[in-house]
gemmi code that builds the backbone of each chain (N, CA, C; Angstrom):
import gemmi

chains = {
    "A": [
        ("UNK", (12.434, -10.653, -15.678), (13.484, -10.142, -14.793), (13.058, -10.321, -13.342)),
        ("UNK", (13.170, -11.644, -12.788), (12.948, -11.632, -11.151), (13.790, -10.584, -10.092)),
        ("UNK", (14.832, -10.154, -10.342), (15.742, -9.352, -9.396), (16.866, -10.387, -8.471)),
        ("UNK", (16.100, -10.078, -7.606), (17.013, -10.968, -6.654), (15.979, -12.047, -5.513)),
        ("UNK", (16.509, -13.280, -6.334), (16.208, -14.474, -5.175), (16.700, -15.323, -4.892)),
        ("UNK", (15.781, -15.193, -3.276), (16.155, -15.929, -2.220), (15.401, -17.287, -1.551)),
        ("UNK", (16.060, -18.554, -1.540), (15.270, -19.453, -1.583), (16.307, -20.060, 0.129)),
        ("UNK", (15.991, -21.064, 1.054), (13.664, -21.202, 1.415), (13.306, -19.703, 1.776)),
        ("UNK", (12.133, -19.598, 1.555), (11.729, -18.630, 2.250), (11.296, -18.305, 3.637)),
        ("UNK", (11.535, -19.921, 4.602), (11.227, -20.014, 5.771), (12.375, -21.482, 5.772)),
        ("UNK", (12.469, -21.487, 7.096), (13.333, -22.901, 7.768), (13.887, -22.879, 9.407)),
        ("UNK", (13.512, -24.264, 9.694), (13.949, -24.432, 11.406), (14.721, -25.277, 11.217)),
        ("UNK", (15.956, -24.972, 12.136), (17.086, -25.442, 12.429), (17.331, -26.791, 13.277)),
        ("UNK", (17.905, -27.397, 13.730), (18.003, -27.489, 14.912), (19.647, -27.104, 15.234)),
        ("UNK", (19.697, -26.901, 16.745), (21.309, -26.318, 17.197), (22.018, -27.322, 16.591)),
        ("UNK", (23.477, -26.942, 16.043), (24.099, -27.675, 15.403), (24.422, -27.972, 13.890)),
        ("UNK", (22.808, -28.227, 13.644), (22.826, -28.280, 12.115), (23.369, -27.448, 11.244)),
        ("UNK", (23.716, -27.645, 9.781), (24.341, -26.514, 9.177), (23.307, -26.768, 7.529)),
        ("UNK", (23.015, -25.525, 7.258), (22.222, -25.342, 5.865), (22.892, -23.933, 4.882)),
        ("UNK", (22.839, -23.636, 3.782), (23.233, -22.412, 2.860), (21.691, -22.108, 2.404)),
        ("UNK", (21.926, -20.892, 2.722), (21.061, -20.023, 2.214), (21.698, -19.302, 0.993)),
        ("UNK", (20.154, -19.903, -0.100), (20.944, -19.569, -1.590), (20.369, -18.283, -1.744)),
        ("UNK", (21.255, -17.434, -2.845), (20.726, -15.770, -3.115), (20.710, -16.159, -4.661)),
        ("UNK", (20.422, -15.462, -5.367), (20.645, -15.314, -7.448), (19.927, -14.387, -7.762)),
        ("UNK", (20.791, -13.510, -8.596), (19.947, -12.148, -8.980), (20.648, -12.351, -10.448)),
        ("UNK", (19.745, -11.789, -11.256), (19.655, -11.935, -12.863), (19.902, -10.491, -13.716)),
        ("UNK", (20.130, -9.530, -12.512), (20.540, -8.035, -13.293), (22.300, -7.667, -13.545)),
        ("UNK", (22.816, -8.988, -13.684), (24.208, -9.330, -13.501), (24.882, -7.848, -12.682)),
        ("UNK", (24.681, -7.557, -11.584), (25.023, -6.955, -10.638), (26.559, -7.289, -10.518)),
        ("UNK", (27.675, -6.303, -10.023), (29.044, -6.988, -9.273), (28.922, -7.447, -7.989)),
        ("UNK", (28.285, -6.040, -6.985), (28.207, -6.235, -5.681), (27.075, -6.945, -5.209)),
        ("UNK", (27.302, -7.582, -4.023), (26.018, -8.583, -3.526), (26.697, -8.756, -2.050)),
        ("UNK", (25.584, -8.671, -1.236), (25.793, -8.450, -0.404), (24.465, -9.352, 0.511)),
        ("UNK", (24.957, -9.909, 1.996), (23.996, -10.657, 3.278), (23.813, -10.041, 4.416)),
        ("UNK", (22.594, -9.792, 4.564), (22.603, -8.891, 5.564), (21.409, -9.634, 6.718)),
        ("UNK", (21.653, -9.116, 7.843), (20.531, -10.527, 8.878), (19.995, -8.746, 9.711)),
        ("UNK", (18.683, -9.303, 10.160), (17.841, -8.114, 10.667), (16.932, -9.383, 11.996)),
        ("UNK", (17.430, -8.928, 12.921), (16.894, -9.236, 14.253), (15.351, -8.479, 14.698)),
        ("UNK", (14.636, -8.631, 15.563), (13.553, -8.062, 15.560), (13.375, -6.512, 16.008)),
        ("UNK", (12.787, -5.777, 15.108), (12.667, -4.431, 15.613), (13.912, -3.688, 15.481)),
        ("UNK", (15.008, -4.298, 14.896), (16.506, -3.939, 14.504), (16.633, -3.490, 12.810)),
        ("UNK", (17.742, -2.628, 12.709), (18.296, -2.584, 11.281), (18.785, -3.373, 11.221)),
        ("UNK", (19.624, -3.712, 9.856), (20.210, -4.427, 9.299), (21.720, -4.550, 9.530)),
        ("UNK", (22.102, -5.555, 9.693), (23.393, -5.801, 10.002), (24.136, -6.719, 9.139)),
        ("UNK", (25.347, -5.928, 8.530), (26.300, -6.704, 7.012), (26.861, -7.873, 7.521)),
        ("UNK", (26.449, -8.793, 6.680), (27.392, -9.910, 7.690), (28.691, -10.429, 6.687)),
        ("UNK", (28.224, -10.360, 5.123), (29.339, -10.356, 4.119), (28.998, -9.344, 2.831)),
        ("UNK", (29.891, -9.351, 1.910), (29.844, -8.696, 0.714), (30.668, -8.827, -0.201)),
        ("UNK", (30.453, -9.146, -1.489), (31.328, -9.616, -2.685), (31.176, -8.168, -3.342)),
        ("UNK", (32.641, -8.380, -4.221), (32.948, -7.220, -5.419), (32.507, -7.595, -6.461)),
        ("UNK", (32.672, -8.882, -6.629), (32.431, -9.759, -7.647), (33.009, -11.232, -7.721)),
        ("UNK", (32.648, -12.195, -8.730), (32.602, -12.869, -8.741), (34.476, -13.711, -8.295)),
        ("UNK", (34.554, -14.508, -6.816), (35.544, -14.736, -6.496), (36.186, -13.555, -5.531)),
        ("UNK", (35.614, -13.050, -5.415), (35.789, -11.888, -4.051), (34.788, -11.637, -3.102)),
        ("UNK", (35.141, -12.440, -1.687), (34.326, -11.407, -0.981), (34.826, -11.276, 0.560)),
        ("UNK", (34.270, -10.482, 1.759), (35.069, -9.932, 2.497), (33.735, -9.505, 3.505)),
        ("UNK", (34.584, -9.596, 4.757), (33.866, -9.595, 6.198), (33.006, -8.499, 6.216)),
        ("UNK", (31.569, -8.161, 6.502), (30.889, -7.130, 7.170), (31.166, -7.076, 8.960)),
        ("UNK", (29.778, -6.469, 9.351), (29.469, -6.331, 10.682), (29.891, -7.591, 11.411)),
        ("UNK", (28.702, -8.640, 11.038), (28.741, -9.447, 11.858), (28.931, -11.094, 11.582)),
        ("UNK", (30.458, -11.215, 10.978), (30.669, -12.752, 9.884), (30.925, -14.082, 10.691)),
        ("UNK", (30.821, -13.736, 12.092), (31.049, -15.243, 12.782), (30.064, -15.849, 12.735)),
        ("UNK", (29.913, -17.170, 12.389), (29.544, -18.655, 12.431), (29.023, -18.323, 11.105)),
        ("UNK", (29.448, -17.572, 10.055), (28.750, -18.003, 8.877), (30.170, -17.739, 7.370)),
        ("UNK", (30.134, -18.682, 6.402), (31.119, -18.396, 5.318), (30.326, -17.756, 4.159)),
        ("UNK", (30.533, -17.402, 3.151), (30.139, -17.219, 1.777), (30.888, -17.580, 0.370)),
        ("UNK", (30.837, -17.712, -0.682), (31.763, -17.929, -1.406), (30.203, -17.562, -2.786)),
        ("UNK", (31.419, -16.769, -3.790), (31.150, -15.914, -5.132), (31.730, -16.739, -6.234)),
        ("UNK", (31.056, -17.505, -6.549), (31.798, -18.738, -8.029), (31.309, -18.203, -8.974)),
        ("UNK", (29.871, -17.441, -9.195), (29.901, -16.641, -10.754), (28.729, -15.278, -10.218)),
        ("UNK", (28.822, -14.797, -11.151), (28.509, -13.239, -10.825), (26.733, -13.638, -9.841)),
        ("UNK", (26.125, -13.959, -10.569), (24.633, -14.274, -10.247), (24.442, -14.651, -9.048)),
        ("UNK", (24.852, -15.595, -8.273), (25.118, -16.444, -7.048), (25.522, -16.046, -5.729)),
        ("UNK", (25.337, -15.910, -4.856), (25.885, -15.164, -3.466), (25.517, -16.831, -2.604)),
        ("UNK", (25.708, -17.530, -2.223), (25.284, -18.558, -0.785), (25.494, -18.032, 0.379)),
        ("UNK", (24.902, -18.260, 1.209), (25.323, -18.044, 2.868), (25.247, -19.581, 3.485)),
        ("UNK", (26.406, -19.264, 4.225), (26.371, -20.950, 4.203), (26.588, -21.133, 6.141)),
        ("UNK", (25.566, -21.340, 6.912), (25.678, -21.977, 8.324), (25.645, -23.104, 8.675)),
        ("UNK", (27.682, -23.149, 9.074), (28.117, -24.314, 9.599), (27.356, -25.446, 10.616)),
        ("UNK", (27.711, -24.310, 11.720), (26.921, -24.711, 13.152), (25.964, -24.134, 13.852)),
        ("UNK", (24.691, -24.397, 13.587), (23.680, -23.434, 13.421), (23.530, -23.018, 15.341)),
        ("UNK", (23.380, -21.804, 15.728), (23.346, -21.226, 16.831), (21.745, -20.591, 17.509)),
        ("UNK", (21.200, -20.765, 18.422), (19.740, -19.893, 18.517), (19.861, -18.226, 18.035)),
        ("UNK", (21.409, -18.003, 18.570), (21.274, -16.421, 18.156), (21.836, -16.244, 16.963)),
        ("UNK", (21.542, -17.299, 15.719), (21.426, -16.421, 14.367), (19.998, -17.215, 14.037)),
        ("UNK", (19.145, -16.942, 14.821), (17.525, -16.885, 14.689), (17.584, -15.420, 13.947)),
        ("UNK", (17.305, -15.207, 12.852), (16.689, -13.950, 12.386), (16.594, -13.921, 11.120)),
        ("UNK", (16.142, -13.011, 10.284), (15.739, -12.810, 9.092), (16.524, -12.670, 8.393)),
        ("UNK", (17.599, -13.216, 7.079), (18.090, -13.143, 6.431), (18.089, -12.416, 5.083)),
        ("UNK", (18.862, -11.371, 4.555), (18.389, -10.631, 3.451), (19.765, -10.514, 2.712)),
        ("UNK", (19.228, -11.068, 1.003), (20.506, -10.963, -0.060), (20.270, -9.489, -0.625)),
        ("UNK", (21.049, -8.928, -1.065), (20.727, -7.542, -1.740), (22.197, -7.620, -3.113)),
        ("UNK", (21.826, -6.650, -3.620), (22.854, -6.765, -5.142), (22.473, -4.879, -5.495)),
        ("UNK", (23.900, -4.472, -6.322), (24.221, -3.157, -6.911), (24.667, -3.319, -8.234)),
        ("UNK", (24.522, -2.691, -9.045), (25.474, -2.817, -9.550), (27.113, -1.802, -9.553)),
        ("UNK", (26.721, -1.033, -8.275), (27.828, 0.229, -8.016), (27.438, 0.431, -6.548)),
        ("UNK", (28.762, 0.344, -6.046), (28.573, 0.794, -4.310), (28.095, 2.248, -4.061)),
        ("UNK", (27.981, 2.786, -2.912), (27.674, 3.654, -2.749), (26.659, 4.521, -3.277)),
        ("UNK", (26.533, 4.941, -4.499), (26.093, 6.234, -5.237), (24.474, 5.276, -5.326)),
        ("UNK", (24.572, 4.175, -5.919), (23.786, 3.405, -6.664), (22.481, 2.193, -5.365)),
        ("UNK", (21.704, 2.466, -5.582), (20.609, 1.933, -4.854), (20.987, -0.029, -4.684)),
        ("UNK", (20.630, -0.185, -3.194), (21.019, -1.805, -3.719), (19.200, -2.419, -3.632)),
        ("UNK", (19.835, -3.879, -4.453), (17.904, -4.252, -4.755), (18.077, -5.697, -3.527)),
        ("UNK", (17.131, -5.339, -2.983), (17.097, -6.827, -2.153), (15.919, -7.846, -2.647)),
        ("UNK", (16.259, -9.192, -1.635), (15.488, -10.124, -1.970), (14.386, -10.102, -1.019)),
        ("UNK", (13.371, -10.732, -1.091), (12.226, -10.978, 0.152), (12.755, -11.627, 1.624)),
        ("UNK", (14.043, -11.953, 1.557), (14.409, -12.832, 2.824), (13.907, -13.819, 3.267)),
        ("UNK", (14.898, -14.783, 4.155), (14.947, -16.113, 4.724), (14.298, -16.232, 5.938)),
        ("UNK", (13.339, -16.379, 6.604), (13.219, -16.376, 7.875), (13.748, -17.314, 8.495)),
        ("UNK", (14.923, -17.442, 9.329), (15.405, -18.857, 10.135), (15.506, -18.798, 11.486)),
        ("UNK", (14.998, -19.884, 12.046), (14.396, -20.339, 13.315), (15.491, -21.068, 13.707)),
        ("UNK", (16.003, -21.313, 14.310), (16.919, -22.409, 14.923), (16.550, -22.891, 17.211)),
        ("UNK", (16.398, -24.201, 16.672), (15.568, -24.264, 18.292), (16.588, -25.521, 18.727)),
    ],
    "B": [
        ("UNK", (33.028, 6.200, 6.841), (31.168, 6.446, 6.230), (30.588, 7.350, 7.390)),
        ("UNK", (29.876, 8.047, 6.896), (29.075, 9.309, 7.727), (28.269, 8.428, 8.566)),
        ("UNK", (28.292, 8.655, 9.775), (27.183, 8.296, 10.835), (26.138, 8.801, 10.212)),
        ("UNK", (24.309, 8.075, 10.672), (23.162, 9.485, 10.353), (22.767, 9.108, 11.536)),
        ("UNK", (21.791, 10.084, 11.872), (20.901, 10.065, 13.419), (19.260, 10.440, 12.485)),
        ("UNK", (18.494, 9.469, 12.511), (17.171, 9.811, 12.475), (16.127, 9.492, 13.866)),
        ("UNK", (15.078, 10.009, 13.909), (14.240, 9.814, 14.697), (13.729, 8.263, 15.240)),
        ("UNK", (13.811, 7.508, 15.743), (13.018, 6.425, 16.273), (11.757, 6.111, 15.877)),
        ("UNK", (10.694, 6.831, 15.784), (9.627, 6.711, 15.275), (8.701, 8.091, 14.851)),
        ("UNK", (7.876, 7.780, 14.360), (6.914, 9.196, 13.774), (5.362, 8.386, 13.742)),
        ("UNK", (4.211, 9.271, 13.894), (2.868, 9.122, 14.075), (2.592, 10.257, 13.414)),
        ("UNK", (1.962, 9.653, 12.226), (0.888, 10.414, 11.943), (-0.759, 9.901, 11.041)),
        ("UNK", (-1.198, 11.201, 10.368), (-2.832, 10.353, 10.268), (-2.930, 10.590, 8.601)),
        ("UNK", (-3.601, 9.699, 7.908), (-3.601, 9.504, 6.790), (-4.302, 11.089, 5.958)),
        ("UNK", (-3.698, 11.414, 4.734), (-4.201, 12.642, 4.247), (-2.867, 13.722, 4.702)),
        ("UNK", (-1.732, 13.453, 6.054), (-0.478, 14.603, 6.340), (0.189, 14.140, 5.841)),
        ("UNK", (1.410, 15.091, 5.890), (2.808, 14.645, 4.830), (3.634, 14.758, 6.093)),
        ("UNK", (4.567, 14.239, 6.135), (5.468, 13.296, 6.878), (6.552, 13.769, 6.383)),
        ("UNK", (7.478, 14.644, 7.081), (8.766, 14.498, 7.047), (9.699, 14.005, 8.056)),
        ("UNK", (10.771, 13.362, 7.533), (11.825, 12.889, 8.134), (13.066, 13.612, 7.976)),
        ("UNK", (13.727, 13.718, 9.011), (15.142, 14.704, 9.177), (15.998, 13.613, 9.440)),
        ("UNK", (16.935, 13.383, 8.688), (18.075, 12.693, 8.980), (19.641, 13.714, 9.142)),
        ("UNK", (20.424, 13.323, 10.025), (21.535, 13.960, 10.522), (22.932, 13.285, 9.655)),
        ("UNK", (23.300, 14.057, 9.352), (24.821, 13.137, 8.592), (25.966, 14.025, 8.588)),
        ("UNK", (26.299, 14.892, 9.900), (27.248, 15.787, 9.833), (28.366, 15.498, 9.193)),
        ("UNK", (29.443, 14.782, 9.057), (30.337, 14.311, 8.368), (30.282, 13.831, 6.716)),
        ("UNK", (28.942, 13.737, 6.374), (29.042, 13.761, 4.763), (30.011, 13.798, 4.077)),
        ("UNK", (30.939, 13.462, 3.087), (31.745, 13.135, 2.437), (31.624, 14.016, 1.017)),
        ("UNK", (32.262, 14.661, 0.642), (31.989, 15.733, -0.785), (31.177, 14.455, -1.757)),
        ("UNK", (31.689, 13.548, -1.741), (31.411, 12.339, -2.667), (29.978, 10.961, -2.491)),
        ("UNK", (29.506, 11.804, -1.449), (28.945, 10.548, -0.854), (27.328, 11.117, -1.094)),
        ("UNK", (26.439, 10.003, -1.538), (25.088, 9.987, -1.686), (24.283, 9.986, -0.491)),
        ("UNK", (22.616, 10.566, -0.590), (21.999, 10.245, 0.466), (20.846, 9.654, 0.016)),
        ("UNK", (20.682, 8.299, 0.210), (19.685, 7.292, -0.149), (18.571, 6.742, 1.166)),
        ("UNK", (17.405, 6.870, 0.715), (16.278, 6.525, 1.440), (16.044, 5.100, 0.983)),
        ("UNK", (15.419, 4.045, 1.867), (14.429, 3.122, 1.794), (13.727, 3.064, 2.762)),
        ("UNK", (12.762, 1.925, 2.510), (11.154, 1.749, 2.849), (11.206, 0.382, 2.981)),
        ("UNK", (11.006, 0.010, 4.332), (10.734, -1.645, 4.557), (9.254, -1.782, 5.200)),
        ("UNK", (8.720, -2.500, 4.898), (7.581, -3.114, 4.849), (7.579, -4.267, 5.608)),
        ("UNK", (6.720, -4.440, 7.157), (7.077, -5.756, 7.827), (7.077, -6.920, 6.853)),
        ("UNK", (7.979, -8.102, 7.030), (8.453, -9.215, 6.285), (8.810, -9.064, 4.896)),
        ("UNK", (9.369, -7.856, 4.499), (9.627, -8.170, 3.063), (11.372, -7.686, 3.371)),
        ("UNK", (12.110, -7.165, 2.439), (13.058, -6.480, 2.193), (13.228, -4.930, 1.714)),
        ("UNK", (14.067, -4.108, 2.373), (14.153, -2.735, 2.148), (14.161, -2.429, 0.256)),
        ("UNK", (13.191, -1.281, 0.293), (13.473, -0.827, -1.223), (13.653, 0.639, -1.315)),
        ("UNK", (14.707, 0.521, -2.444), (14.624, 1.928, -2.541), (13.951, 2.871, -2.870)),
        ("UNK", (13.524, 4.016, -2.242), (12.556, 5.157, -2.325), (13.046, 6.533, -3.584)),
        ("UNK", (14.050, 6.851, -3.469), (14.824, 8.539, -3.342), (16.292, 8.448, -2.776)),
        ("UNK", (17.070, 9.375, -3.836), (18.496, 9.401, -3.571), (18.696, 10.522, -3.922)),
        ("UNK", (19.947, 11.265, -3.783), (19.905, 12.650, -3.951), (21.339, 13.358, -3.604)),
        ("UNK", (21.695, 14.295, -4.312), (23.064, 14.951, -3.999), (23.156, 15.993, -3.134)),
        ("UNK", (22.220, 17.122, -3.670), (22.170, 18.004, -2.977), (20.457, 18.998, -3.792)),
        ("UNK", (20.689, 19.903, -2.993), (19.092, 20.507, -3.655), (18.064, 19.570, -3.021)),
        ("UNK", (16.715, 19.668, -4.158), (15.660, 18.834, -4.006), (15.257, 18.025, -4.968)),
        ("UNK", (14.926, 16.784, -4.456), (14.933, 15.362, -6.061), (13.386, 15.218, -5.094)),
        ("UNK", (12.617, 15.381, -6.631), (11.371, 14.319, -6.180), (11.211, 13.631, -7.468)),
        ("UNK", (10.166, 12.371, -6.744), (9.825, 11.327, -8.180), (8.603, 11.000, -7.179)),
        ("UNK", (7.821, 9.831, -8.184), (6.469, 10.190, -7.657), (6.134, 9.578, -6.203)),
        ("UNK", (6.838, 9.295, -5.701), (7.011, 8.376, -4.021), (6.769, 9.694, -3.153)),
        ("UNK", (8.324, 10.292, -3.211), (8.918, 11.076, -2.307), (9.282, 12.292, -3.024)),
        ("UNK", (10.080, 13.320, -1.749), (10.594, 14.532, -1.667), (11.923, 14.484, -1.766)),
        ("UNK", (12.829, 14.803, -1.557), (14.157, 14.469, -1.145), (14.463, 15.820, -0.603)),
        ("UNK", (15.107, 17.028, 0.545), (15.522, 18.052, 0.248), (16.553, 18.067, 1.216)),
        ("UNK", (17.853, 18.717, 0.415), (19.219, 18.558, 1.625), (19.408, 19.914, 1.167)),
        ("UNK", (19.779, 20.377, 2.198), (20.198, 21.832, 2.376), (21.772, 21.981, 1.759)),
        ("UNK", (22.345, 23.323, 1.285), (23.432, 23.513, 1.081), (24.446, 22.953, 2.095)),
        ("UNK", (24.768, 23.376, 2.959), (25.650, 21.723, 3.927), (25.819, 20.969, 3.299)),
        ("UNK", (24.942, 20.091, 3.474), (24.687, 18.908, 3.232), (24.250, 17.893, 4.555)),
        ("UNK", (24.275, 18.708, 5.252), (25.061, 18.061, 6.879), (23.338, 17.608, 7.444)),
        ("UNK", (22.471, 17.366, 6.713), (20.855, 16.617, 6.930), (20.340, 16.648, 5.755)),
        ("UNK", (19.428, 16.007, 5.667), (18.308, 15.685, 4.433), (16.946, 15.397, 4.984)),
        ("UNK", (16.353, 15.855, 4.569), (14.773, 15.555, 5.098), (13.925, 14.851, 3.585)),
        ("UNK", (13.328, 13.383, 4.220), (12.129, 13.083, 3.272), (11.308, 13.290, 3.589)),
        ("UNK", (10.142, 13.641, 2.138), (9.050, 14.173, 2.564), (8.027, 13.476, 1.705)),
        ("UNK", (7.259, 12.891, 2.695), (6.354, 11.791, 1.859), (4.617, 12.533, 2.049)),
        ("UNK", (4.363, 13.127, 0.577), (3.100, 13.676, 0.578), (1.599, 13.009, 1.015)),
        ("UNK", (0.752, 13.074, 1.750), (-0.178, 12.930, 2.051), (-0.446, 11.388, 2.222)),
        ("UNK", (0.193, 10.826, 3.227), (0.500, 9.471, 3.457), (-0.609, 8.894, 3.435)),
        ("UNK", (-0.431, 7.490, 3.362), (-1.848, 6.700, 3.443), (-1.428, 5.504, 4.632)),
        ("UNK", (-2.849, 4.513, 4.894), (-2.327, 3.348, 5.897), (-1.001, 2.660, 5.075)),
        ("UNK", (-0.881, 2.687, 4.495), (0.027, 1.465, 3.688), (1.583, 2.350, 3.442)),
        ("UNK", (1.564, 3.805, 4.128), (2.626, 4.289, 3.896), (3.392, 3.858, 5.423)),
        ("UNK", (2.664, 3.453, 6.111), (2.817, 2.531, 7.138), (4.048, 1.608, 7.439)),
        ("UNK", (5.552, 2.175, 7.556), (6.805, 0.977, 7.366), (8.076, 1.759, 8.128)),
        ("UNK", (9.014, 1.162, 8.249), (10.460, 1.414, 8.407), (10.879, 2.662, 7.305)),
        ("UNK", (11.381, 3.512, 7.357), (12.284, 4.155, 6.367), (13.846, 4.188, 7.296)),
        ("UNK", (14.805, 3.906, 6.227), (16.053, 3.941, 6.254), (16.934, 5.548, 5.886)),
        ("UNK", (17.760, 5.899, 6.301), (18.612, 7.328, 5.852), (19.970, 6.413, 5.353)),
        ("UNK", (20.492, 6.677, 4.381), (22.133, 5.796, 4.297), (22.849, 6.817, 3.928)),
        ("UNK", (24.035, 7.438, 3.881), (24.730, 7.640, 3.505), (26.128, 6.911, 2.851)),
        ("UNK", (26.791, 7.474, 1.684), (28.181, 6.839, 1.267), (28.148, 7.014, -0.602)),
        ("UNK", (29.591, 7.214, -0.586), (29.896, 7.319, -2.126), (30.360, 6.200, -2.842)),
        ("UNK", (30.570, 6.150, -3.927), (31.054, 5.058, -4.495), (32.381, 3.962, -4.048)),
        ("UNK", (32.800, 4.561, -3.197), (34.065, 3.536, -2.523), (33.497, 3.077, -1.487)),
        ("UNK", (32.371, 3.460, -0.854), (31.930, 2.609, 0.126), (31.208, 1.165, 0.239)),
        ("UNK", (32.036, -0.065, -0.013), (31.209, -0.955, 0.418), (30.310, -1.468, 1.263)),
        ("UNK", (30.399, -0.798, 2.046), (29.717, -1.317, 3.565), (29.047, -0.409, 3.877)),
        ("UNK", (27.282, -0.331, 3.383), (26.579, 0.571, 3.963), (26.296, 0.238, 5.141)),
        ("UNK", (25.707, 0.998, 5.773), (25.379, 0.546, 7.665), (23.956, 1.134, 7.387)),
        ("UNK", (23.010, 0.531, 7.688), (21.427, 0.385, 7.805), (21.165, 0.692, 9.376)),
        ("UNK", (21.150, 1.956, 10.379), (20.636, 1.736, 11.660), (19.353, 1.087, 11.745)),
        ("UNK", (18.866, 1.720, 12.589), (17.613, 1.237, 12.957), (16.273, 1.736, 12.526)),
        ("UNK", (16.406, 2.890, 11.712), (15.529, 3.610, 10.962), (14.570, 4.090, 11.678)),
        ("UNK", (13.482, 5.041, 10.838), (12.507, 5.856, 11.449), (11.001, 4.663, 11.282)),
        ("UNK", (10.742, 4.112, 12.141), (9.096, 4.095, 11.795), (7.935, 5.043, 11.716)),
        ("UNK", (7.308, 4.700, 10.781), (6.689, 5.621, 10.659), (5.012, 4.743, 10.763)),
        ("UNK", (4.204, 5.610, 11.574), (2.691, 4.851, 11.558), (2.000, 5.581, 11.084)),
        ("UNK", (1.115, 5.078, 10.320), (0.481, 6.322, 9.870), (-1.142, 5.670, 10.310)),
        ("UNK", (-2.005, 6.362, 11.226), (-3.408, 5.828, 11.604), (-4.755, 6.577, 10.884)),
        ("UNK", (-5.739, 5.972, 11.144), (-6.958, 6.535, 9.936), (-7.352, 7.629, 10.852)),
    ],
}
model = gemmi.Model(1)
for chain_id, residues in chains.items():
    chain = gemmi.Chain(chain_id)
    for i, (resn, *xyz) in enumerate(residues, 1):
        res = gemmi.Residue()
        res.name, res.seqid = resn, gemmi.SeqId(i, " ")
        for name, pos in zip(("N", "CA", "C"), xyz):
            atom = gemmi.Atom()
            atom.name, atom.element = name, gemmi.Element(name[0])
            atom.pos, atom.b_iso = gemmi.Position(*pos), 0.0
            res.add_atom(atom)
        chain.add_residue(res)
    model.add_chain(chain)
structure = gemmi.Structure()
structure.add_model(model)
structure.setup_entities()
């Protein structure tokens, strides 16, 4: 039972470029959720699925899409990569909002120069 | 979703217990109060969750007063490695969108 992963575990950008950051968690979870953490900052929602084929804007969803094709899977996907989404990327999964603890992944570190 | 207000940071020395007061005046009859623990470069995990009363398991404390309207964790006789971020969240089952502030650091020195 890995939980939830997140693959690269590091990557530099350059401005412009566009890459997906893949998530997969194996506790067939509904909710899954991307969250980006700047330095010395909490966490900030940037999307979140109900489930598979649903998902819907957090905090902070400009310059990035997502899409939910089967339960396991979350992508984050950056179009046009920007210096200020330099930061740490984190997938997390529930299997129940609120009440229920969410499990995260180790996160993406992305650099974009 | 309930705002919380926790502390910015905390210092203390290995061998004290460490509590944290988190603020959540608006609490929701329905809504949980969940702790995590981030660890520089990894991802937040969960510690302790709790309704009301006091929940411990072998990590933590949990204790929210009748209100409900704060919760304090209480992490027994810390060590260097208790050394991280802790998170306060509030929200019940309809809440999708937890909000993660900026949490309490906590240092703990020899």
């Amino acid at each position: 039972n890995a939980g939830v992963t997140q693959t690269p575990k590091f990557r530099i950008l350059k401005i412009g470029q566009s890459m997906t950051l893949q998530c997969t968690q194996d506790m067939n979870h509904n909710y899954m959720y991307w969250y980006r953490q700047d330095p010395g900052m909490g966490l900030k929602l940037i999307y979140y699925s109900v489930g598979a084929g649903i998902t819907d804007k957090g905090e902070v969803p400009n310059g990035y899409n997502v899409s939910r094709s089967t339960t396991e899977d979350f992508p984050l996907r950056l179009e046009l990569a920007a210096p200020s989404q330099t930061s740490v990327y984190f997938c997390a999964s529930t299997i129940q909002t609120g009440g229920q603890p969410q499990h995260f992944g180790d996160g993406t570190r992305l650099s974009i120069l | 979703l309930a705002k919380t207000t926790q502390p910015i940071s905390m210092d203390s020395y290995e061998g004290q217990e460490v509590n944290i007061t988190c603020s959540h005046n608006n609490i929701a009859t329905n809504d949980y109060i969940t702790w995590y623990q981030q660890f520089p470069s990894q991802g937040p995990r969960f510690i302790i969750q709790g309704y009301k009363t006091k929940v411990t398991n072998e990590v933590a404390s949990l204790f929210i007063p009748a209100d409900r309207k704060s919760s304090t964790l209480s992490l027994p006789r810390v060590s260097l490695s208790d050394t991280a971020v802790y998170y306060c969240l509030v929200g019940g089952t309809n809440d999708y969108k937890l909000s993660f502030g900026a949490g309490t650091t906590v240092t703990v020195r020899a």
